[in-house]
C-alpha positions in Angstrom: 5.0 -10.9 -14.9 1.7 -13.3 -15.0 0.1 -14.0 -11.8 -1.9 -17.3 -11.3 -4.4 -16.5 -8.9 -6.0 -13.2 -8.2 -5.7 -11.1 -5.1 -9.1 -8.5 -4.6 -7.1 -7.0 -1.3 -5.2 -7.9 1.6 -6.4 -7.4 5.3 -4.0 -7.9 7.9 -2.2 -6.7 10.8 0.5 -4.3 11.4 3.0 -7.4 12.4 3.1 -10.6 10.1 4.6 -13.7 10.7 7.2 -13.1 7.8 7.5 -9.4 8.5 5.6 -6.2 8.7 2.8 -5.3 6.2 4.6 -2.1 5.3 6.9 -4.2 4.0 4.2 -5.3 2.0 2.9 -1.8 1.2 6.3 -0.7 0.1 6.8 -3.6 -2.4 3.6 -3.4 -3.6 3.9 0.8 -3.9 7.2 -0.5 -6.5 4.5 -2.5 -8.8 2.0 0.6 -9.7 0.2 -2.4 -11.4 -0.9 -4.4 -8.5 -0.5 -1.3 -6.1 -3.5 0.3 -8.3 -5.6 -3.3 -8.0 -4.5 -4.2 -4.3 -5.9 -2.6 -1.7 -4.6 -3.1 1.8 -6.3 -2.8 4.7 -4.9 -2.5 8.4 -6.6 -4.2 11.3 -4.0 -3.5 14.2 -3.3 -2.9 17.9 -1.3 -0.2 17.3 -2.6 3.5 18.5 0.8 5.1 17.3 0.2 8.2 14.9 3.5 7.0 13.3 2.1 3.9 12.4 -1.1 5.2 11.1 0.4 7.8 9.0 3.3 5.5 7.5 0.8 3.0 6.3 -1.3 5.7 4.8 1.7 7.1 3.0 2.5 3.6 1.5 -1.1 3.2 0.3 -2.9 1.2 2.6 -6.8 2.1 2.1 -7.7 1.6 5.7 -6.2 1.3 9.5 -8.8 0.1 11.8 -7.2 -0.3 15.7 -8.5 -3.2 17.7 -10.7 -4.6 19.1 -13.2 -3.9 17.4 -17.1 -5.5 17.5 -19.3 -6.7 14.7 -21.0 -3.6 14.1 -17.6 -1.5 14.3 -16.1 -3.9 11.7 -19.8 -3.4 9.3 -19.4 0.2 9.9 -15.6 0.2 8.5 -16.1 -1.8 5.6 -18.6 0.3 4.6 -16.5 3.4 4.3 -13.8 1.4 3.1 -16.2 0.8 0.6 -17.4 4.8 -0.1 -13.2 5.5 -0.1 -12.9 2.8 -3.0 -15.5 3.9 -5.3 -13.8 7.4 -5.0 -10.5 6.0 -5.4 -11.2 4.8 -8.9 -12.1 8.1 -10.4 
């Protein structure tokens, strides 16, 4: 399957409009092509461990609960960043 457009990651909440991102996370984990290309990263309201540990198991690269300020958000990207380098060896 071609894809038009390219995706370099997806950020988004635990609850979408069109369902839940580990929805998302489980469809992608069925498509080791994108799955390997795709990182998904978390930013949610949700303090459950159950959440946390589901969307880690599905693949998602980061889970970040909010809020969270400027310098919280630099400080996450930038380990999101160190965990991606790593991933790709």
């Amino acid at each position: 399957m071609k894809f038009k457009w390219r995706v370099g990651g997806i950020v988004a909440g635990l609850d979408l409009l069109i369902g839940k991102i580990l929805d998302v996370l489980e469809w992608l984990q069925k498509r080791p092509e994108l799955a390997s290309r795709v990182p998904v990263i978390i930013l949610t309201g949700s303090v459950y461990d159950e959440d946390r540990r589901k969307a880690k198991e599905l693949g998602a690269v980061g889970y970040q609960i909010k809020p969270i300020d400027f310098s919280g958000l630099v400080d996450f990207a930038k380990r999101l960043s160190a965990t991606r380098g790593k991933q790709a060896e």
